[in-house]
N, C-alpha and C positions, 0 to 999 in steps of 0.2 A: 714352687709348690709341687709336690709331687703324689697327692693322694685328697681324698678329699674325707668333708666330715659328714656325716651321714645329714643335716640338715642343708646341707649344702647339694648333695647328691639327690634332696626329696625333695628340692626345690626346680633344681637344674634337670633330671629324668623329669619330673613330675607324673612321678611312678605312681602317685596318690589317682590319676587318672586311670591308669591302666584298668580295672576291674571294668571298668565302663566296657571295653574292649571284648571281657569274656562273656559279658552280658550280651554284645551285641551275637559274637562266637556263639551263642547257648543260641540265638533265636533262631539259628541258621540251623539247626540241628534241631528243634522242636519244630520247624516246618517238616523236615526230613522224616522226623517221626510222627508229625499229623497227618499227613498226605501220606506217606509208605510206609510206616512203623519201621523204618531204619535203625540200624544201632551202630556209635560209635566206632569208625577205622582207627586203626594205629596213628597214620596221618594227619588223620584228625587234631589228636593231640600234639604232634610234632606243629600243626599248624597254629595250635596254643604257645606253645613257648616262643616261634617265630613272631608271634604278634607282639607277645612280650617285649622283647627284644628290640623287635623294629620302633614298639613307643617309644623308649629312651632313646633308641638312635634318634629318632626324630627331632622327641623334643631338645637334647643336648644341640644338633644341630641347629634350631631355630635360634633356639638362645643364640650360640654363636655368630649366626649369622648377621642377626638383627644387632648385635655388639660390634660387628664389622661394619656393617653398612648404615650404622644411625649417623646422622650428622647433626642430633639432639645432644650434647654434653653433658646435661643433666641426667637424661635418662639413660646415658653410659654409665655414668660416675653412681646412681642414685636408686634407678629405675633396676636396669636388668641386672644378676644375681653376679653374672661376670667382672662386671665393673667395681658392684658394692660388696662382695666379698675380695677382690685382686685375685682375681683367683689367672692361673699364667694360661692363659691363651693357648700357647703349645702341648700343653696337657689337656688344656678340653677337648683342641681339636684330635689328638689321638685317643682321646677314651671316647667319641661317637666313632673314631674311625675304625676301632677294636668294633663298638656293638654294633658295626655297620657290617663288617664280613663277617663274622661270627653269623648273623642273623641273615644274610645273604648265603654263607655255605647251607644252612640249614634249612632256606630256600631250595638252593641247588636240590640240595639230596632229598627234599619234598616231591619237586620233581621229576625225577628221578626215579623215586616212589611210585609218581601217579603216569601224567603225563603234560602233554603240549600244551591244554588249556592253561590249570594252573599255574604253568608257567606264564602262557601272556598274560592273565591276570595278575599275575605277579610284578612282573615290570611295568605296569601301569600303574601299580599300587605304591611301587618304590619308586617310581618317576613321581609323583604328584607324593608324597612325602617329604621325598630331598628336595622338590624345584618348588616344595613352599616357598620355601625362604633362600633360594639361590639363584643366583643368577641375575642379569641387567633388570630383567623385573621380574622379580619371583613372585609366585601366585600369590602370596598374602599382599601381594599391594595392588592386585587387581581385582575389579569391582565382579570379577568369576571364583574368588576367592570361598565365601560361606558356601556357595552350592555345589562346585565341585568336592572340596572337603568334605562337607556333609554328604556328598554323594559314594565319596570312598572309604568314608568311617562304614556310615550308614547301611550301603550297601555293599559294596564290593567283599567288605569282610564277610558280611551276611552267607552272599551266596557262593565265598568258597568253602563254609564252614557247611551249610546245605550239599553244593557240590561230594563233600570227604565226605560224606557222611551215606553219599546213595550211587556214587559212581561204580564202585563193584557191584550193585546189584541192578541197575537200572541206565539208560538213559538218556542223557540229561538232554533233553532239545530246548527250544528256544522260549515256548511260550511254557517251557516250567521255569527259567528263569527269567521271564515277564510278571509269573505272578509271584517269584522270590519277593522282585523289585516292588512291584503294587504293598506285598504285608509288609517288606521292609521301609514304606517310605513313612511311619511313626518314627525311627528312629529317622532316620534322613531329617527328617524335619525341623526336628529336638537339637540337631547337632549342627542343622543351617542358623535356628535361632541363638542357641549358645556361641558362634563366632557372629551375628551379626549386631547382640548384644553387648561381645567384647569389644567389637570396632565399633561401637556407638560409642562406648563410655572412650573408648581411645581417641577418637577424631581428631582432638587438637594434637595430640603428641604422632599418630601416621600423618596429619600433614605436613607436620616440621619433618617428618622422617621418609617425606616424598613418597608412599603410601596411599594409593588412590584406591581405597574397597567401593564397596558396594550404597555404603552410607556418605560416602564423599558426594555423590551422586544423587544421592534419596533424600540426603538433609536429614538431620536427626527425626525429627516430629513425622515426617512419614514412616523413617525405618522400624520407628516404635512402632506403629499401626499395623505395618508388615508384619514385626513379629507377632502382636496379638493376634492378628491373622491368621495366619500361619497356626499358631497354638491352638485357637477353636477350631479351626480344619481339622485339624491333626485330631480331634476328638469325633468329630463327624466321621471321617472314614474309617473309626473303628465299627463304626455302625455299620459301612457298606462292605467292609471287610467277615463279618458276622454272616451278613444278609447272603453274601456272595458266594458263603461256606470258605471261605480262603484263610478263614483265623475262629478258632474255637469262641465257645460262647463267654470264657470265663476272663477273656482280654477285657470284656465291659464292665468288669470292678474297676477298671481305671477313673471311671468315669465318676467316681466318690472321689478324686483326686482335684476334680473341675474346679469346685466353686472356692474353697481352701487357697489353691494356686492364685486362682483369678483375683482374687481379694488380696494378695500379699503382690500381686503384679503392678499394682496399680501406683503403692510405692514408684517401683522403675519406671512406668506410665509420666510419675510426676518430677523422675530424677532422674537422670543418666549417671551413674558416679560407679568408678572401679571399686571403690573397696564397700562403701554401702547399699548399692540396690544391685550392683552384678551378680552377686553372692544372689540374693533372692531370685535370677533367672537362671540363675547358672543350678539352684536347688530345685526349682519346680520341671527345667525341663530334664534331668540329669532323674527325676524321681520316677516319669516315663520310659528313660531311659534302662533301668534299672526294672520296675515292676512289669512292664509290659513281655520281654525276653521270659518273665519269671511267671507270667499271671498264661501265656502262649504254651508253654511249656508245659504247666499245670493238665489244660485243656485239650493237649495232643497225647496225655495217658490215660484218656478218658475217650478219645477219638476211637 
């Protein structure tokens, strides 16, 4: 096999996530313009296509990996996209190896562009990307898995896209990206429950696949509770975010999202299942994920 078909490509990228990405890229730049009325660098946007890029690297890798290293037959043969399409192995591993330097030069010359930061931000970004899913234990089988990830969706993206956005005219010390970190931990949060939700519904198939997360450890009936948890937090510190002047006042229409969410949560509360109640968490925190960046944004052209 030497090409692939486009349902195949939107399965395997799972390019369908990417937007979640510019969402979070947008909030990082509507702090930039609440707090300094910043306006977009060039870089900035080079740092758009870079994330692009890096998603499908990512994801095409995971797949991979997780195809390499199951010792589930079923969910070789069944399960991941690799197996249940035949699709040849030696081609997928060079179509992430193409979007891997492709999206690493592009790095580079980011770079290059800016300076040293960016760059350690960067190889930290692309370390915990590729060593998701590589290596003797790659980070999706350890129980540091949802909150690191969520830590470098969530924020690392946040505050380089904040960073491009205020380093020619400004800055950047520590306790401005102390308080990047504080507004960004809505998303952080949204995207620790969306992986800690996928490894609930998965448990039996990550232990046959020697996958030890975070819910290996929590037992299902707690890791729910965690994530509802977590979900009303994540509605509370939009209060203390307001209160503290750190995020505009118009982020608290999210808060018309609460009771809607919470009522369709409860499903998942009473089921774990991949293809029936994940969708329902994977919708309500993905909706935060999405209006929040948008509702932030609003309120810093108004700052």
């Amino acid at each position: 096999m030497k090409q692939l078909t486009f349902k195949q490509f939107w399965e395997l990228s799972e390019i369908y996530t990417a937007p979640l990405n510019l969402f979070i890229i947008l909030l990082g730049y509507a702090i930039a313009k609440f707090q300094l009325n910043s306006l977009p660098s060039p870089e900035f946007f080079l740092f758009v296509l870079i994330i692009v890029m890096f998603h499908i690297t990512v994801n095409v890798f995971n797949h991979y990996m997780d195809y390499r290293n199951a010792s589930d037959e079923n969910y070789k043969q069944q399960t991941n996209i690799i197996g249940r399409d035949h699709l040849d192995l030696r081609f997928v591993r060079n179509f992430y190896l193409f979007n891997l330097i492709v999206s690493f030069l592009l790095g580079l010359l980011l770079v290059w562009r800016t300076n040293w930061v960016i760059g350690a931000l960067g190889v930290i970004g692309f370390y915990i990307g590729l060593f998701y899913s590589y290596g003797r234990r790659p980070l999706n089988s350890l129980p540091i898995a949802e909150a690191l990830t969520g830590t470098a969706s969530g924020f690392f993206i946040t505050v380089v896209s904040y960073y491009l956005a205020v380093y020619q005219t400004h800055v950047v010390t520590l306790p401005m990206i102390g308080k990047v970190f504080l507004i960004s931990l809505p998303l952080v949060l949204m995207m620790f429950n969306n992986l800690l939700a996928n490894n609930t519904c998965d448990l039996e198939e990550d232990i046959e696949n020697h996958r030890k997360t975070l819910v290996y450890y929590l037992g299902k009936p707690l890791a729910v509770k965690v994530l509802l948890s977590v979900y009303v937090f994540s509605f509370i510190w939009l209060f203390v975010l307001v209160i503290a002047g750190l995020a505009p006042w118009t982020v608290l229409f999210l808060l018309f999202l609460f009771p809607k969410n919470w009522q369709s949560l409860k499903k998942y509360r009473a089921l774990q299942d991949k293809k029936t109640t994940f969708p329902i968490v994977l919708k309500a925190m993905s909706a935060i994920m999405v209006l929040y960046p948008v509702l932030y944004f609003i309120g810093s052209l108004f700052a």
